[in-house]
C-alpha positions in Angstrom: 0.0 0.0 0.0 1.5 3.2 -0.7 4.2 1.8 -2.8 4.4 4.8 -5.7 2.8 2.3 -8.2 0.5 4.0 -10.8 -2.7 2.3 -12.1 -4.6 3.6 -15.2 -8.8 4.7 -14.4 -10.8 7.3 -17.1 -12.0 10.2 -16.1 -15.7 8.8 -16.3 -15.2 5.5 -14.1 -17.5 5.9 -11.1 -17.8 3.4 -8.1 -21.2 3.6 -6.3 -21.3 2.6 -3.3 -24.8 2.5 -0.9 -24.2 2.6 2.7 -26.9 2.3 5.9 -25.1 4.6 8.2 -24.3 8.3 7.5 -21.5 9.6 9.2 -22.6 12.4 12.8 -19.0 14.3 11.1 -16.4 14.5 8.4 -14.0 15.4 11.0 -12.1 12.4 11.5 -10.7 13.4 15.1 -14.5 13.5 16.0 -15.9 10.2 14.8 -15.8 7.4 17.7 -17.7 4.5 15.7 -16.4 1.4 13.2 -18.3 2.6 10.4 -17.2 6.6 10.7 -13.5 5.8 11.1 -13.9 3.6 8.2 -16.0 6.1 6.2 -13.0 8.5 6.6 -9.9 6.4 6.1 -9.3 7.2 2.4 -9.4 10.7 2.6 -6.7 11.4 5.6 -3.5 10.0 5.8 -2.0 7.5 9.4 1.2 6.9 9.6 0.9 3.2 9.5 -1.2 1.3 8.0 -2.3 -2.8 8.1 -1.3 -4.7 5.5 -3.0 -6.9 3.2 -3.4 -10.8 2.9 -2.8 -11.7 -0.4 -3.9 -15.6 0.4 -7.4 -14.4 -0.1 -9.7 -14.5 -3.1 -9.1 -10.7 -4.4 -12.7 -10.3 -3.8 -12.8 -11.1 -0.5 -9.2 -10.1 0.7 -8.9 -8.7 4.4 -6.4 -7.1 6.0 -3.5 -9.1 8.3 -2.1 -8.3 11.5 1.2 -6.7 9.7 1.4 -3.5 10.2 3.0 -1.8 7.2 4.8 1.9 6.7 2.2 4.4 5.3 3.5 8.4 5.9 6.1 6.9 8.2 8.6 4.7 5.7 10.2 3.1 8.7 10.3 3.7 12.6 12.9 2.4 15.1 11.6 1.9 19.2 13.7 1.4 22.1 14.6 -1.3 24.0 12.1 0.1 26.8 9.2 0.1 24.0 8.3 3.7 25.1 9.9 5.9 22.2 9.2 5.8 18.9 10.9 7.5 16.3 9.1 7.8 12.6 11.1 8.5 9.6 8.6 10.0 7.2 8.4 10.4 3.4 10.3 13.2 1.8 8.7 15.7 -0.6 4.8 14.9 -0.5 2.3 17.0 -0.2 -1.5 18.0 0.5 -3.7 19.1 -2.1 -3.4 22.4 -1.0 0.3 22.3 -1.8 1.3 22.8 2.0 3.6 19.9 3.2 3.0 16.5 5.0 6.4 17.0 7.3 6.9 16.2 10.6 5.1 20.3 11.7 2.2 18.6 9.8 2.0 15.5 11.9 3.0 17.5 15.7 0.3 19.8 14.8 -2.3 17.4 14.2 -1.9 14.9 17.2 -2.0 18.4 19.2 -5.2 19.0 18.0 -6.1 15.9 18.6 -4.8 16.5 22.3 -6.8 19.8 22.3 -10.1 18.1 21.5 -10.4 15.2 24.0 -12.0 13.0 22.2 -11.4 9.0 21.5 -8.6 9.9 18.9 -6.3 11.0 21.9 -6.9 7.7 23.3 -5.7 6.3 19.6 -2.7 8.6 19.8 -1.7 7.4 23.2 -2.1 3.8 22.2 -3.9 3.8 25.9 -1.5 4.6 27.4 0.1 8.6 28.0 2.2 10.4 25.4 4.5 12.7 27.6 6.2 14.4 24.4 6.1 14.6 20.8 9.3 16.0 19.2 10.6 16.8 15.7 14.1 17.0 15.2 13.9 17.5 11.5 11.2 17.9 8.4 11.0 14.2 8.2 11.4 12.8 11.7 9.1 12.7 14.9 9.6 11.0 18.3 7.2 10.0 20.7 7.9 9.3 24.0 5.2 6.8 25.8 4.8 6.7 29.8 4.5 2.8 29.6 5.4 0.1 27.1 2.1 -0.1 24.4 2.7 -3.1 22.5 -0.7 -2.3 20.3 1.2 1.2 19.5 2.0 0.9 15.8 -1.8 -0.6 15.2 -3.2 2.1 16.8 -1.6 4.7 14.7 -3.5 2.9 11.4 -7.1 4.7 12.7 -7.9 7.7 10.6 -8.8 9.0 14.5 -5.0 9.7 14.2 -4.5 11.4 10.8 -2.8 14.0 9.5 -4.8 17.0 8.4 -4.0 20.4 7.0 -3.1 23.3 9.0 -3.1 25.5 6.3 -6.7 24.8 5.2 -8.4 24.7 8.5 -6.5 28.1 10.1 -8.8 29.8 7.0 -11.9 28.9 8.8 -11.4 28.7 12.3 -8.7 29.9 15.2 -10.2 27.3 17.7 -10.1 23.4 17.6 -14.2 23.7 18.0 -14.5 26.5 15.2 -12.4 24.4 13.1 -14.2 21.2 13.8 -17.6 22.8 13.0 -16.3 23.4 9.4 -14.5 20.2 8.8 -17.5 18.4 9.7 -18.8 18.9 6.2 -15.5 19.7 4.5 -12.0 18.3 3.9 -8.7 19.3 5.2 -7.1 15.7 4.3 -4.5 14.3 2.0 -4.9 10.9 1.3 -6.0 8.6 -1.5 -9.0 10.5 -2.0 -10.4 14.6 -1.8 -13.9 15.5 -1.3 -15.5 16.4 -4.0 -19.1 17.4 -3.0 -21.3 16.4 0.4 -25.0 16.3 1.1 -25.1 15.6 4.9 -27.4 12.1 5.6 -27.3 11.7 1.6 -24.4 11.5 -0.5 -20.7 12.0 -0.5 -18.5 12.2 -3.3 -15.1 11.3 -3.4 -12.1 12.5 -6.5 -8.8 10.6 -6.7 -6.3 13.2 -5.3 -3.9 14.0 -8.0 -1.5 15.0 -5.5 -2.0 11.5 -3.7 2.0 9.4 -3.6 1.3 6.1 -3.7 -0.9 3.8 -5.7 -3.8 5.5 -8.0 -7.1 4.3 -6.8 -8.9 1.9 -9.3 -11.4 4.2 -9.6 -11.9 7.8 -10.2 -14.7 8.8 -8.6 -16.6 7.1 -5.8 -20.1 8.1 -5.0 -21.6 7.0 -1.8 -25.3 7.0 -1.0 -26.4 7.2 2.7 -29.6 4.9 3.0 -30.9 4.1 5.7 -33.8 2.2 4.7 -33.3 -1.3 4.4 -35.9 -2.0 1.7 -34.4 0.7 -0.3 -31.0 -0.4 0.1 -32.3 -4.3 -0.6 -34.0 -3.0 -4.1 -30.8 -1.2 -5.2 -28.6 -4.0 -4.7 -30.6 -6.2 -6.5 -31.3 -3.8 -9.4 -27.9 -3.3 -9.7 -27.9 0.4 -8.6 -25.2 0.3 -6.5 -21.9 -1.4 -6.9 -21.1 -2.2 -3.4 -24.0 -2.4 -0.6 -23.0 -2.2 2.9 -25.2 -1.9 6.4 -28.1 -4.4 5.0 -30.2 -6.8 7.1 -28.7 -10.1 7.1 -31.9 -11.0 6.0 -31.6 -8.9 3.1 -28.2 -10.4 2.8 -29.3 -14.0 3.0 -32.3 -13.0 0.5 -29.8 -12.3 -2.5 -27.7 -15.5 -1.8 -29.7 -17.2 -4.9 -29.3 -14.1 -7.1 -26.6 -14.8 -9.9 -26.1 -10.8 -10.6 -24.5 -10.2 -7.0 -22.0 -12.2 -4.7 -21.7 -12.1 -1.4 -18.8 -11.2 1.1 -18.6 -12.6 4.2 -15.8 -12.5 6.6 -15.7 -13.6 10.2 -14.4 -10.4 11.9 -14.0 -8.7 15.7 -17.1 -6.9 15.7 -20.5 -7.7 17.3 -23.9 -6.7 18.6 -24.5 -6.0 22.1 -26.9 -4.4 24.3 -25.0 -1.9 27.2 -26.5 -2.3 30.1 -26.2 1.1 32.8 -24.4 -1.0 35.6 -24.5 2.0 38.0 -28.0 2.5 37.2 -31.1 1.1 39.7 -31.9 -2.0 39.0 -29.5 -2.7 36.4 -27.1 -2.3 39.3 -28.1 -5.5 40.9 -25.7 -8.4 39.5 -28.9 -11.1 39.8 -31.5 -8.7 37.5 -28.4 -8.3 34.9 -28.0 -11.9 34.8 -31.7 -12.5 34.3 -31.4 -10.6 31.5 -29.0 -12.3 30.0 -30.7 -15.6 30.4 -34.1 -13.6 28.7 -32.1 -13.1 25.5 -32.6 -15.4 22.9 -29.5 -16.3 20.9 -29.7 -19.1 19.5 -33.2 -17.3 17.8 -30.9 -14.1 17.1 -28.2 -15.7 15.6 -30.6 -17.9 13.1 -33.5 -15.3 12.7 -31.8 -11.8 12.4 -27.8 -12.3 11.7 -29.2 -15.5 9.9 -26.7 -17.6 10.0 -23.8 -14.5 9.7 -23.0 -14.6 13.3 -22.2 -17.1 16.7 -23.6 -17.1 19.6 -21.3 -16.7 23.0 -20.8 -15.0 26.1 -17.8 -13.5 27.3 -15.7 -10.4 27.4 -13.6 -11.7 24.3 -15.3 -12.4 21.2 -14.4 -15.7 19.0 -12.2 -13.6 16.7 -9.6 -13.4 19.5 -6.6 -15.8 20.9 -8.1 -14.5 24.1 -11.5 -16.6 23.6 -11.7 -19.6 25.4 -14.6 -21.7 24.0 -15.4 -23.2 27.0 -15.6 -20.7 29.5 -17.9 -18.6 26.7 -20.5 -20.7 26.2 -24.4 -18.5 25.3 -26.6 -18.5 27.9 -29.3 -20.6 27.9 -32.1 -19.0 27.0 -34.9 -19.8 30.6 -37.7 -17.1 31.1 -38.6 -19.4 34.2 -34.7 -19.0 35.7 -35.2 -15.2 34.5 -38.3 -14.5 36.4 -36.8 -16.6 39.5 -33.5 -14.4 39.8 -35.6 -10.9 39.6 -37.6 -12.0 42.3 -34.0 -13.3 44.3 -33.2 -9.7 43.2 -35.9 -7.8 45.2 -36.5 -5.7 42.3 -40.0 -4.6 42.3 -41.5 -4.1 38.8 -42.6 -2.4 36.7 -39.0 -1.6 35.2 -39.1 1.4 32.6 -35.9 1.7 30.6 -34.7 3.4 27.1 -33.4 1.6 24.4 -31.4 3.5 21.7 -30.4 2.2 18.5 -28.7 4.2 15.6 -30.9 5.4 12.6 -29.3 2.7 9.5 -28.2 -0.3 11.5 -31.3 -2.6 10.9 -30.4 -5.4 12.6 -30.5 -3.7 15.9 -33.8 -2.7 15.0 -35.1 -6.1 15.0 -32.7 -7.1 17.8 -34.8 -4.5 19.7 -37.8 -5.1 19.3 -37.5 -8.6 20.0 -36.0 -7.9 23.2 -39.0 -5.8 24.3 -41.5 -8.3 23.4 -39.7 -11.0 25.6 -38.6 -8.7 28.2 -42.4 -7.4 28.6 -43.7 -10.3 30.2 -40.7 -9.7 32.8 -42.0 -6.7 34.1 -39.7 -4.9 32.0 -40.9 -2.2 29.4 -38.1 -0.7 26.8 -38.8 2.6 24.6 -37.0 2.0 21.9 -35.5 5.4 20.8 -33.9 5.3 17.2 -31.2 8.2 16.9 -29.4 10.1 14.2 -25.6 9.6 13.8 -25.0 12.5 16.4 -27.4 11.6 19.0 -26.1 8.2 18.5 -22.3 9.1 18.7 -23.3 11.5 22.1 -24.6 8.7 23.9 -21.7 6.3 23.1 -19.6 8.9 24.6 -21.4 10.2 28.0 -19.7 9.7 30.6 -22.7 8.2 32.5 -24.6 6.0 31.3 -28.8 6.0 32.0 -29.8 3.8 28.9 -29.7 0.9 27.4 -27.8 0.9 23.6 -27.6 -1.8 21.6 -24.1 -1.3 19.4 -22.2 -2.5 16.6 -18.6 -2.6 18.0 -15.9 -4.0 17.9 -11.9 -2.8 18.4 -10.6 -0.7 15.9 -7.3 -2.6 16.8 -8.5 -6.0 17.1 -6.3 -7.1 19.6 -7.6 -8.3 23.2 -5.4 -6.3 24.8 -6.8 -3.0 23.2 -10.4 -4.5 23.5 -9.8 -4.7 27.7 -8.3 -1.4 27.9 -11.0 0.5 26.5 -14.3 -1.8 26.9 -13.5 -3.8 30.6 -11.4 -0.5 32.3 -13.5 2.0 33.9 -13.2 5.2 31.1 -15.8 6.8 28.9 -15.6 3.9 26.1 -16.9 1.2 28.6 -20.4 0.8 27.4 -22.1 -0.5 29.8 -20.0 1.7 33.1 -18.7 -2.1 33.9 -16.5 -1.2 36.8 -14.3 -4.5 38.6 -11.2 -3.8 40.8 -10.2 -7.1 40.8 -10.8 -7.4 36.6 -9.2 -4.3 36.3 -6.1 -5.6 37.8 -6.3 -8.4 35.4 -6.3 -6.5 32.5 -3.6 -4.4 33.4 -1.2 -7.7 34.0 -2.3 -9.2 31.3 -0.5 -6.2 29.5 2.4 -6.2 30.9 2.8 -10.1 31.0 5.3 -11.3 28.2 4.7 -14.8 28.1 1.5 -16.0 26.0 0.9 -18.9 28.4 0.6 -16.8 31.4 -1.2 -13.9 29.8 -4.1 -16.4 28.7 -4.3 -17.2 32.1 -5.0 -14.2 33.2 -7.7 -13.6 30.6 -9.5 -16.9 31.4 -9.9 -15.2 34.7 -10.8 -12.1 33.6 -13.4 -13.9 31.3 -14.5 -15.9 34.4 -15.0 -12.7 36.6 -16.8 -10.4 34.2 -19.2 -13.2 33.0 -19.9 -13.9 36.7 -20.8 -10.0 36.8 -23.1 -10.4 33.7 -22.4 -6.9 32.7 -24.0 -6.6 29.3 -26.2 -8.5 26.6 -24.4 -9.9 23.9 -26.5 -10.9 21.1 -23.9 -12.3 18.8 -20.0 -12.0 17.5 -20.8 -11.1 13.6 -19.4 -12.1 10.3 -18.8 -8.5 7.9 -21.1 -8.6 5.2 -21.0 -7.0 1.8 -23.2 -7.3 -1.3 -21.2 -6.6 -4.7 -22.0 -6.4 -8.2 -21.0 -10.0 -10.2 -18.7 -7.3 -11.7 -16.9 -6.3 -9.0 -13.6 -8.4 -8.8 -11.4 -6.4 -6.0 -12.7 -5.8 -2.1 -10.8 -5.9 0.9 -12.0 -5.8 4.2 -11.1 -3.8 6.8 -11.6 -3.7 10.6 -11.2 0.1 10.7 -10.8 1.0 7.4 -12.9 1.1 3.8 -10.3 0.6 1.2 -11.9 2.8 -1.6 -9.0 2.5 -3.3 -9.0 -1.2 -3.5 -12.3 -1.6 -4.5 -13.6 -2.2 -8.1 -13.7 -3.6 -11.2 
């Protein structure tokens, strides 16, 4: 990626692309979920990136653990693993003309700083970054306050590009000034510039002619925000749109019989769950959580609405990860007779009136929903379900306390289990559900710093055995990536935190 190749397109060669979810932002330091970050990653350059596995059908490549250089051409870290130096391409440029150097990059990750949102946790690889310096044009050093092996994987999230100074001093002096226009403009350099935007309808992307590496295979990508399943169903089957993302799984599993599309699917670190407010009356009592885990139906879940896309378990981990042990993850079995018997060993007196949110686009948790307040209702327990824009969405994600339920698509951006404890199992604004376990907590943070693979497992089979006991959340399933393409589209590579637009296509 990146490698200076050059690949012919026309002028006129468009890739459509329909997608369920539009973005809250176009500011990539302001975007928290899969699909934003992933919306974004073609138009900012990271100084890493992941590389690709090759070993896959070219229509259904996916990215590897490698990471690979991107801005940065090499890096060297010291024997402590707490500084990193990054020696960065000579001689490239934004769009604008103004330079991607090492001021570009300092200035950025300050901003980033300066905000306070998730992409300082990206930049920080979880840990702290006590300094950033740059010697030179072309070199940066960051210093770490602990050893973060998941350091260089972190730095592949477009919550850590570079953006440019030059453009976004013209239209703000603040970091919230600045933020108000980018989140409908551009200020990036990477494969792609924005073209033209219709918030909650359309985006559309030019190759950058100032981009270094490897032309993108198309020209032009136009994407379509459409939240309506139907609608998003009838344009993948008639051909309307090139790639489909964000449908049902029932939509999904509807065209596997149709000889004009094929289907992508890829068992990936992502799944739907339902937060549960643990500091929140009842949901604070450990014995009405775990009745509600034992009121969800998987198995139905994972055959009616991921149909057949998805696996049932519980656990902190999900199957994707060397940290999932099968056997200590098993689903719960699904007893509205155990249920009912542990609310009333709760002392929770009903009724029980709680909101649901779910984000405007992602249809499965739609049905997930509404499932759940059907069964639930015969509990004593009565869910609103409240379906939110991209903004509301992203606001609740973020609040520091939680007073809902959310049911969420999520997964680690670094699909590690190491990153995936730090930010969803340690007390911080990213744990959904406001899970809080001293003795889990000190679990996690061995498990970091533990260098042999045999005792670090241990430690996460405890951790797994401790936070299941604590029946924190809901999971309804760990969930393949699905994607509906045109017969004639030959090249698509998946991503956990990334769309390659560039990749994509004919």
């Amino acid at each position: 990626m990146g490698g200076g190749g050059k690949r012919i397109v026309s002028s006129g060669d468009v890739l459509r692309i329909d997608i369920s979810t539009p973005p809250p932002s176009l500011d990539p330091q302001a975007v928290a979920s899969l699909e934003d970050l992933g919306l974004l990653s073609s138009l900012y350059p990271t100084l890493t990136k992941h590389g690709i596995d090759t070993g896959h059908p070219a229509d259904a490549r996916r990215e590897n653990a490698d990471i690979v250089p991107y801005l940065a051409e090499s890096w060297d870290v010291s024997p402590d693993g707490r500084k990193y130096t990054f020696h960065l391409r000579r001689g490239i440029k934004f769009p604008s003309g103004a330079p991607i150097d090492s001021a570009a990059v300092k200035w950025s990750w300050d901003r980033a700083f300066a905000a306070g949102n998730m992409e300082a946790y990206f930049l920080s690889g979880g840990s702290q970054v006590t300094s950033i310096e740059t010697p030179d044009i072309s070199t940066v050093v960051v210093t770490l306050a602990s050893r973060t092996p998941d350091y260089l994987a972190a730095l592949t999230s477009v919550g850590t590009a570079i953006l440019d100074r030059s453009v976004l001093e013209q239209h703000g002096n603040t970091v919230e000034e600045q933020s108000r226009w980018l989140s409908s403009h551009f200020a990036g350099g990477g494969t792609y510039i924005l073209e033209h935007y219709e918030p909650g309808v359309s985006l559309t992307l030019k190759a950058n002619p100032a981009y270094w590496g490897e032309k993108p295979r198309h020209e032009t990508v136009v994407i379509n925000f459409i939240p309506d399943d139907a609608t998003l169903l009838l344009r993948a089957r008639n051909g309307q749109a090139d790639i489909t993302l964000g449908l049902s799984k029932q939509s999904v599993a509807s065209l596997k019989n149709n000889a004009d599309v094929k289907i992508v699917s890829i068992p990936s670190a992502t799944w739907e769950l339902v937060s549960l407010p643990n500091r929140l009356p009842p949901f604070d009592n450990v014995l009405f959580r775990e009745a509600l885990t034992l009121a969800t139906p998987q198995a139905d879940l994972v055959a009616n609405v991921a149909l057949g896309y998805g696996q049932a378990y519980y656990g902190p981990f999900l199957p994707a990860f060397a940290a999932y042990n099968e056997n200590l993850s098993r689903p719960r079995r699904y007893d509205l007779a155990k249920a009912q018997q542990l609310i009333t060993e709760s002392g929770v007196q009903g009724p029980v009136n709680a909101d649901l949110y779910i984000r405007e686009g992602v249809n499965d948790q739609q049905q997930i929903a509404v499932v759940l307040q059907d069964i639930w209702k015969g509990l004593g327990i009565n869910l609103n379900i409240r379906r939110l824009s991209a903004a509301e969405y992203q606001q609740a994600v973020g609040a520091d306390e939680k007073k809902w339920l959310l049911i969420r698509f999520d997964g680690p951006s670094i699909p590690t289990p190491g990153w995936l404890a730090a930010y969803d199992i340690l007390t911080g604004p990213f744990n959904q559900s406001n899970y809080h376990n001293p003795e889990v907590d000190k679990l996690v943070l061995a498990a970091a710093d533990e260098q042999s693979e045999t005792k670090r497992q241990e430690y996460y089979d405890q951790i797994t055995r401790l936070w299941a006991a604590d029946s924190p959340r809901i999971v309804a399933y760990a969930q393949n990536y699905t994607a509906v393409l045109r017969k004639d589209i030959a090249h698509f590579v998946f991503g956990q935190n990334d769309l390659l637009l560039n990749l994509w296509g004919r």
